[in-house]
N, C-alpha and C positions, 0 to 999 in steps of 0.2 A: 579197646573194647569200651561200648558206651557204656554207663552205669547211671540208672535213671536214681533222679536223687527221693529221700521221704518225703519230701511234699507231694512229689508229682502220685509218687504209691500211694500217698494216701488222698489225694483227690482224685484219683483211681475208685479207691473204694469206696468214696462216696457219691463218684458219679454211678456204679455199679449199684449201689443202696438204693440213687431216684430212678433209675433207670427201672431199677425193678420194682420201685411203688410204681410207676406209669403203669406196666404190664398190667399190673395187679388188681389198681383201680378200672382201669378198662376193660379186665377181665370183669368185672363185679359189675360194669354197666352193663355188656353184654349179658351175664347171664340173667339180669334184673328183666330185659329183653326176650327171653327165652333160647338165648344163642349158646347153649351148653359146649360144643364143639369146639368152637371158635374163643369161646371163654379159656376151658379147658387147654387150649392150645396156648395162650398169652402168660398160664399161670407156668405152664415148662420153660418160655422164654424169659419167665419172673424167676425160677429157681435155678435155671442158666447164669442168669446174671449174679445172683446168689451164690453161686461155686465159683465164679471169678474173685470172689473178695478171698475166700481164701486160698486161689492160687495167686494172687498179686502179695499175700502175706507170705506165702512160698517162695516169693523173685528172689529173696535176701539168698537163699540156698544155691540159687544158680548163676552168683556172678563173678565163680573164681574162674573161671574160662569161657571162651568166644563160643565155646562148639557146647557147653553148656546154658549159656545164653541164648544162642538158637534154640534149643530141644524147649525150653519156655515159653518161647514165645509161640511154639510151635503148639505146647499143652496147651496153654491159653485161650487158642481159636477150636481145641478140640471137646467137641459138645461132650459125647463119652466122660471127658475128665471132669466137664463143669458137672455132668449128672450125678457124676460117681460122688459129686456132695451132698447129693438127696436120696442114697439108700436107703434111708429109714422109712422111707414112701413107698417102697418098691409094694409094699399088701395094695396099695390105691391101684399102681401102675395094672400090678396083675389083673385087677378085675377087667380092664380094657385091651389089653393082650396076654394072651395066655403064657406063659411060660413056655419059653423056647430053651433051643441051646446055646443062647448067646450070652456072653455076659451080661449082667444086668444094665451095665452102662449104654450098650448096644441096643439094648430090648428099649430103653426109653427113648432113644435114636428113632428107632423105628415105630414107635407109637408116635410120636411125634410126626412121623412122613405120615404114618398109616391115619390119624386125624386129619392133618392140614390136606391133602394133594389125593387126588381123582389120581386111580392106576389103571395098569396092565397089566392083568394077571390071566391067565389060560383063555388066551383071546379073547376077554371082553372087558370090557370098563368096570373099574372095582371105584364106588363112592366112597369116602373116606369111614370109619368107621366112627359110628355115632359113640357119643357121652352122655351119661342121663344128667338130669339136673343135683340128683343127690351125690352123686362122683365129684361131680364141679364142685359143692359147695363143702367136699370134705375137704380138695386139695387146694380151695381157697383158706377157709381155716388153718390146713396148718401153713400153707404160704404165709398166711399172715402171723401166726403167732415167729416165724423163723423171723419176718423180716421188723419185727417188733423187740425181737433180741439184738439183732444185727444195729439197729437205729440203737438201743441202749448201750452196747460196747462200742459205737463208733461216734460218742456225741456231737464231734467237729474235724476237722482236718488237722487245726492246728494240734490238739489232742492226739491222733492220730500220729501226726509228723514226728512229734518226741519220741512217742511208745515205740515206732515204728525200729529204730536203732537200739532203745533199752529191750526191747521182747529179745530182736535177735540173739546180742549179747546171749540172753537167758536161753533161749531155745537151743542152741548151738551143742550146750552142755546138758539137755535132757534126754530122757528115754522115752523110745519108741511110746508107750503105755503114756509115760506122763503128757505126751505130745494129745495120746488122742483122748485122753479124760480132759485137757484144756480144750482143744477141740470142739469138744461135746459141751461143753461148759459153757461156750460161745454162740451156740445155735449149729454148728455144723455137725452133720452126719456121719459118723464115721465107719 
């Protein structure tokens, strides 16, 4: 079984950090444009990449077996797990779709299709569902204050690399609760 080393994890999370300042800034040209939509869309692909940083903090959990190491790498590409790190959003998401019976990880799935992609819905062409400019400019706010925490707890890689083996250690022997007030304490949602 491969077992990726802390450097690689944590140049992980800080390509995962630029990746999602790209989104973000491009979002804010866009919407500086009056492309609310389209902005709106770049700022879920900015908090996607934001829920990977902590599930690559998560890898350390899943490499006592092969057939758990799969199930990772599996989470990883799955959008649901990375949203399920921006539940604290879910008041923004709702005003753009309503409340269904999906989970919420689900629901932002599908705001996400239902903004980006022209449908087919009761035979005819459904346009993607608009964004006002005051939506964009709340979930750019707090995009940015998250990814403004995330830049302060992850100052460098090499930073990073050390923590990366002393956290685990630490985490391995905490409680559920202590897990998710650190969490919280980091910028992520829990």
């Amino acid at each position: 079984m491969e077992i990726i080393s802390d450097k690689f994890l944590a140049e992980g999370i800080h390509f995962c950090i630029k990746n999602s300042e790209i989104f973000l800034d491009t979002a804010k040209t866009l919407l500086k444009q009056g492309y609310y939509r389209e902005s709106y869309l770049l700022i879920l692909y900015s908090l996607e990449e934001m829920g990977k940083i902590m599930m690559i903090g998560n890898y350390l959990f899943y490499t006592d077996s092969s057939e758990r190491m799969t199930l990772w790498k599996k989470r990883f590409r799955d959008h649901g797990e990375k949203f399920w790190f921006s539940r604290d959003l879910d008041d923004i998401f709702n005003k753009i779709i309503p409340s269904e019976k999906n989970k919420d990880e689900e629901k932002k799935t599908i705001l996400k299709q239902n903004i980006a992609y022209v449908d087919f819905k009761k035979n005819k062409f459904v346009y993607p569902n608009k964004v006002t400019e005051k939506e964009t400019r709340e979930l750019i706010n707090k995009a940015n204050k998250r990814i403004s925490s995330l830049k302060d707890n992850h100052p460098s890689i090499e930073e990073d690399e050390k923590n990366i083996r002393e956290n685990f250690e630490e985490l391995k022997n905490m409680s559920f609760d202590d897990l998710k007030e650190r969490a919280i304490k980091n910028g992520f949602s829990i």
